[in-house]
C-alpha positions in Angstrom: 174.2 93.7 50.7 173.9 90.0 52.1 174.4 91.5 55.9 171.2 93.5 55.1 169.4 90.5 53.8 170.3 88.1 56.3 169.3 91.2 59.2 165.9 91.7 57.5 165.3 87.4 57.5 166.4 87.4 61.0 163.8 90.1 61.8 161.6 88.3 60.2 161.8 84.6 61.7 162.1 86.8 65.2 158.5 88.1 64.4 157.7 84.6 63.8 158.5 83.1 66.7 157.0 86.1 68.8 153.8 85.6 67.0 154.0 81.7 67.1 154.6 81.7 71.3 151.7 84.4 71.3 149.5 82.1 69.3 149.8 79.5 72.5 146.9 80.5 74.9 146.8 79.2 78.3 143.5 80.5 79.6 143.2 80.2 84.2 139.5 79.3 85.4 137.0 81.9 85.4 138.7 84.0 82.3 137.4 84.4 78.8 139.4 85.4 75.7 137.9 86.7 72.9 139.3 86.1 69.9 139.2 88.0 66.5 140.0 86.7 62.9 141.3 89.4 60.7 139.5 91.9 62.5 136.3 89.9 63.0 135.2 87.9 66.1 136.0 84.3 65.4 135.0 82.6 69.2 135.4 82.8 72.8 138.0 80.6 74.9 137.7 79.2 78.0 139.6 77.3 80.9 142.1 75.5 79.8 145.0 75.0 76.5 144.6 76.5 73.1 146.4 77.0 70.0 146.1 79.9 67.2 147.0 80.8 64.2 149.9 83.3 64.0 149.0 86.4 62.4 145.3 85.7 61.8 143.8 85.0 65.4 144.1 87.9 67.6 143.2 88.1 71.3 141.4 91.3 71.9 139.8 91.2 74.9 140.2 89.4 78.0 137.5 89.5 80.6 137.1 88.2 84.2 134.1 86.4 84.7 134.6 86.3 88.7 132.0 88.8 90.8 133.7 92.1 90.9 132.4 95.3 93.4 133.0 98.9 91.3 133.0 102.4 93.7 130.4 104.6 92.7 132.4 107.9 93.5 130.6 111.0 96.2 128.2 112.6 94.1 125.7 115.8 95.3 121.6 115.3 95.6 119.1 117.0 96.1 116.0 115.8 97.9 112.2 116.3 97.4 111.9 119.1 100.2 115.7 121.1 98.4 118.2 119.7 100.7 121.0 118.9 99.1 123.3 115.6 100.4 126.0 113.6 99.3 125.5 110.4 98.5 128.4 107.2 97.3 128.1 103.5 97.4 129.4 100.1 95.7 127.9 97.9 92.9 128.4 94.0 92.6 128.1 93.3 89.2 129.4 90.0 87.1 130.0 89.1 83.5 127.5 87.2 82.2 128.2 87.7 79.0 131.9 88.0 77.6 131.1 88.9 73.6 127.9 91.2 74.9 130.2 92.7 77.8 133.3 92.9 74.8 131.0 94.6 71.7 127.6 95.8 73.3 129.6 99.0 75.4 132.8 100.3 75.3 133.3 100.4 79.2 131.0 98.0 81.2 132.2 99.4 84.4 132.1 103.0 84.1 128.7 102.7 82.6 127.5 100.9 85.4 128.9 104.0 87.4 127.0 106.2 85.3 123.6 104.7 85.4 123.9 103.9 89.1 124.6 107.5 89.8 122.0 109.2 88.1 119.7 106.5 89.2 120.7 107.4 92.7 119.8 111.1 92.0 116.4 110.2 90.6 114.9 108.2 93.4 116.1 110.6 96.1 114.9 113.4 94.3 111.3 111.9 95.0 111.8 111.3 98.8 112.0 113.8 101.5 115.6 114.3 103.7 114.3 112.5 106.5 112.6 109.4 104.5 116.2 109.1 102.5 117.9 107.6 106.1 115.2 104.9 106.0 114.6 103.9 102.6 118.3 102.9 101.6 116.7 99.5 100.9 114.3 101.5 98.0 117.0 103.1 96.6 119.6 100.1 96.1 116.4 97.9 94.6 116.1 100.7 92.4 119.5 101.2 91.1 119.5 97.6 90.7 116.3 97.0 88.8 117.4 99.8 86.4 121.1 98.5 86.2 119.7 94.8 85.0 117.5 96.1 82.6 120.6 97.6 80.8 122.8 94.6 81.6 120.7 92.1 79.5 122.5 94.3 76.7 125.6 94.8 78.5 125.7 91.0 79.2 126.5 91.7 82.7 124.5 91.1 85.5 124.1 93.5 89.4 123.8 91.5 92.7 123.3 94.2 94.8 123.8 98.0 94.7 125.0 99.3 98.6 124.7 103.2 100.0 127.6 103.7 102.1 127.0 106.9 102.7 124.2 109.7 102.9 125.7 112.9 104.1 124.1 116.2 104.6 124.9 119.4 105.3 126.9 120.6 108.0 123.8 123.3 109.4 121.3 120.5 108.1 123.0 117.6 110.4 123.3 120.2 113.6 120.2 120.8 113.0 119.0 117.1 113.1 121.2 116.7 115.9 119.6 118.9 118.0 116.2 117.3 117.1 117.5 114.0 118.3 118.7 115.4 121.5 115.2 116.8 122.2 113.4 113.9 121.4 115.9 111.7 123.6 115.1 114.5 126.2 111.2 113.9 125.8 112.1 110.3 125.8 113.6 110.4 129.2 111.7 112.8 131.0 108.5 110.6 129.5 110.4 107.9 130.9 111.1 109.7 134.2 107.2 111.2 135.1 106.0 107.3 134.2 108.4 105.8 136.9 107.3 108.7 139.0 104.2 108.0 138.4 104.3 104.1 138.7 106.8 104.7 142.0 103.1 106.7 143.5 100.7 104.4 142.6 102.8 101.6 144.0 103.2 103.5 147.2 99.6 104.3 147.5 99.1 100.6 147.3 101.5 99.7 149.7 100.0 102.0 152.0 96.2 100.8 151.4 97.7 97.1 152.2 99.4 98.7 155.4 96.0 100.4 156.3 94.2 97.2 155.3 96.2 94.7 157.5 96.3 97.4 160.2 92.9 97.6 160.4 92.3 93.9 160.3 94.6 93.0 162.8 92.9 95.4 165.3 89.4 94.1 164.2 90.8 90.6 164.9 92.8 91.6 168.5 88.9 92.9 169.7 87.4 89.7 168.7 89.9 87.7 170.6 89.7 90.2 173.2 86.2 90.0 173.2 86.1 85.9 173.4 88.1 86.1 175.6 86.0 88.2 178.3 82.9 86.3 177.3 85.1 82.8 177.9 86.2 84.3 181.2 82.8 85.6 182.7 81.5 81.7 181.1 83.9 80.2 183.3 83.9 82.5 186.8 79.7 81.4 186.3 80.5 78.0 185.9 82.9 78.1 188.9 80.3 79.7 190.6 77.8 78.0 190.5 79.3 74.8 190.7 81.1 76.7 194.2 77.1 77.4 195.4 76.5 73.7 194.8 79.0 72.8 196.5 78.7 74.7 199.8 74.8 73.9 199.9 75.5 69.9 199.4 78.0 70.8 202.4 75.6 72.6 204.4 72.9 69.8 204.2 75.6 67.2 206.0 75.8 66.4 209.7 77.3 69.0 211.0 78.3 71.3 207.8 76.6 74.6 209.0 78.6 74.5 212.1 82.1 73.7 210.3 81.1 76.1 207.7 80.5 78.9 210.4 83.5 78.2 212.6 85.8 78.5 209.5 84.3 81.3 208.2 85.1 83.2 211.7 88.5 81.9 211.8 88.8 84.0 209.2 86.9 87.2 210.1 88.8 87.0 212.8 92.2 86.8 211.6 91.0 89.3 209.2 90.5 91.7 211.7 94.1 90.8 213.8 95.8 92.1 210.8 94.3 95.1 210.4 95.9 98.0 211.5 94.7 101.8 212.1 91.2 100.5 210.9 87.7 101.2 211.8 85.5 98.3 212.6 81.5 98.9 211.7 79.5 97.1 214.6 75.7 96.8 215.2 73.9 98.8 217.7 72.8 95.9 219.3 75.7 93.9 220.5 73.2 91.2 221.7 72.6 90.7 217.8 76.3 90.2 216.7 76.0 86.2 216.4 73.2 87.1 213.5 75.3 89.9 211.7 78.3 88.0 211.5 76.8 85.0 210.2 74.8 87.2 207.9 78.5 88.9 206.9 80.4 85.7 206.9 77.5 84.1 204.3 78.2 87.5 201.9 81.7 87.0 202.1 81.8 83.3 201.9 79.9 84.1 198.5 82.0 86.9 196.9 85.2 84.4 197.9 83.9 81.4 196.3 83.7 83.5 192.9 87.7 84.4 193.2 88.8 80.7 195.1 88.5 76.9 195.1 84.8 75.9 196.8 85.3 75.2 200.3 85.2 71.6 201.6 82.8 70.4 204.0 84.6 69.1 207.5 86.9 67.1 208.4 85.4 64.1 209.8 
């Protein structure tokens, strides 16, 4: 009988110093503990040492209070226009609250799930397949408005609710595969007839300049071509007549008619040694020959003096 008593005492101060080393709470940063009192919350501890009563404080809930990100899990949609896609994201949500978060719901997280899910269905229901690729932003603003109006009585709070993925069906996504090639086909062949384009209309131009500078290069050769010719007849008149005053200052000297004669048949008559197989023109009169060739050598002392240097009076 006394090996019964003694095992039921030892049971007993066992169960006491279980319950007494449970009773010492060492709680890390960022953690609450909630602690009940004979079945009724008593307080909240934070960071740091604390000390309970064995067998009448209770920890019953221990929450993290650090930014957490939940998996909302694939779920089927259906758009405004019947197409039905599959749809899964992430939430970001934090305790705000650790009593509210502890009493207010059973299971903070999974209700989260649950709201963001059919919240997701909701607002895709009212957009059309092709709007539901671009308005990811409207959704996740609307899963998160409706997720914070709930979490004021959750005591939890949403930073941000992501889409990771929108996927349609298999025929649904050929399809819109096949509308993306054709419109990157327009896209290049729009591309391709404006270089073409652009590529003629710079060529045209190129060839107006080429016409253009053509054109004014010949305009500009004539002109100097033409100056030319009019500098060229100023300067054989100039020559000639300062040749015609020359020979008649000459021919008003002592003796210039008579040096101007002799040389001028020096050369008629050298003229006429060179000649070979030619016909020579005389007058019918041979008695008149002194007249003709003075008459001949005056003509071709003037058509000389338009091609040569003026001739110099004599040698005195």
């Amino acid at each position: 009988m006394d090996m019964v008593v003694t095992g039921i005492w030892g049971v007993i101060f066992l169960i006491f110093i279980v319950k007494l080393f449970q009773s010492i709470r060492l709680v890390s940063t960022r953690t609450a503990h909630i602690v009940e009192r004979l079945g009724r919350y008593r307080k909240t501890l934070e960071a740091g040492f604390h000390l309970l009563i064995p067998f009448v404080d209770k920890v019953t809930y221990l929450q993290d209070l650090r930014e957490e990100a939940i998996d909302v899990p694939p779920q089927e949609c259906f758009t405004s226009d019947e197409v039905k896609v599959t749809v899964d994201g992430v939430i970001y949500i934090q305790i705000t609250d650790p009593i509210k978060a502890s009493y207010g719901i059973v299971d903070y997280r999974d209700a989260a799930v649950q709201l963001a899910k059919t919240t997701t269905r909701s607002v895709i229901g009212t957009l059309p397949l092709d709007r539901t690729f671009e308005e990811r932003d409207l959704i996740s603003a609307k899963v998160v408005e409706v997720l914070d109006q709930a979490g004021d009585i959750w005591g939890i709070r949403v930073h941000r609710y992501e889409i990771k993925n929108i996927t349609p069906p298999t025929t649904v996504r050929n399809a819109m595969e096949k509308q993306v090639t054709a419109e990157r086909d327009r896209r290049a062949i729009l591309a391709s007839s404006e270089g073409e384009r652009q590529s003629k209309i710079n060529r045209s131009e190129g060839v107006k300049k080429e016409v253009i500078n053509i054109s004014e290069g010949e305009m500009q050769r004539r002109i100097n071509e033409a100056e030319g010719h009019a500098e060229e007849i100023l300067a054989i008149a100039r020559a000639t007549a300062e040749s015609i005053s020359k020979i008649a200052s000459v021919t008003r000297d002592e003796g210039g008619t008579e040096a101007l004669k002799l040389q001028m048949n020096e050369r008629y008559v050298n003229t006429i040694r060179n000649l070979e197989n030619a016909r020579i023109i005389l007058p019918a009169n041979v008695l008149e020959l002194k007249s003709w060739l003075d008459n001949l050598h005056l003509n071709e002392m003037m058509e000389d003096n338009q091609h040569s240097d003026p001739v110099e009076g004599p040698n005195t």
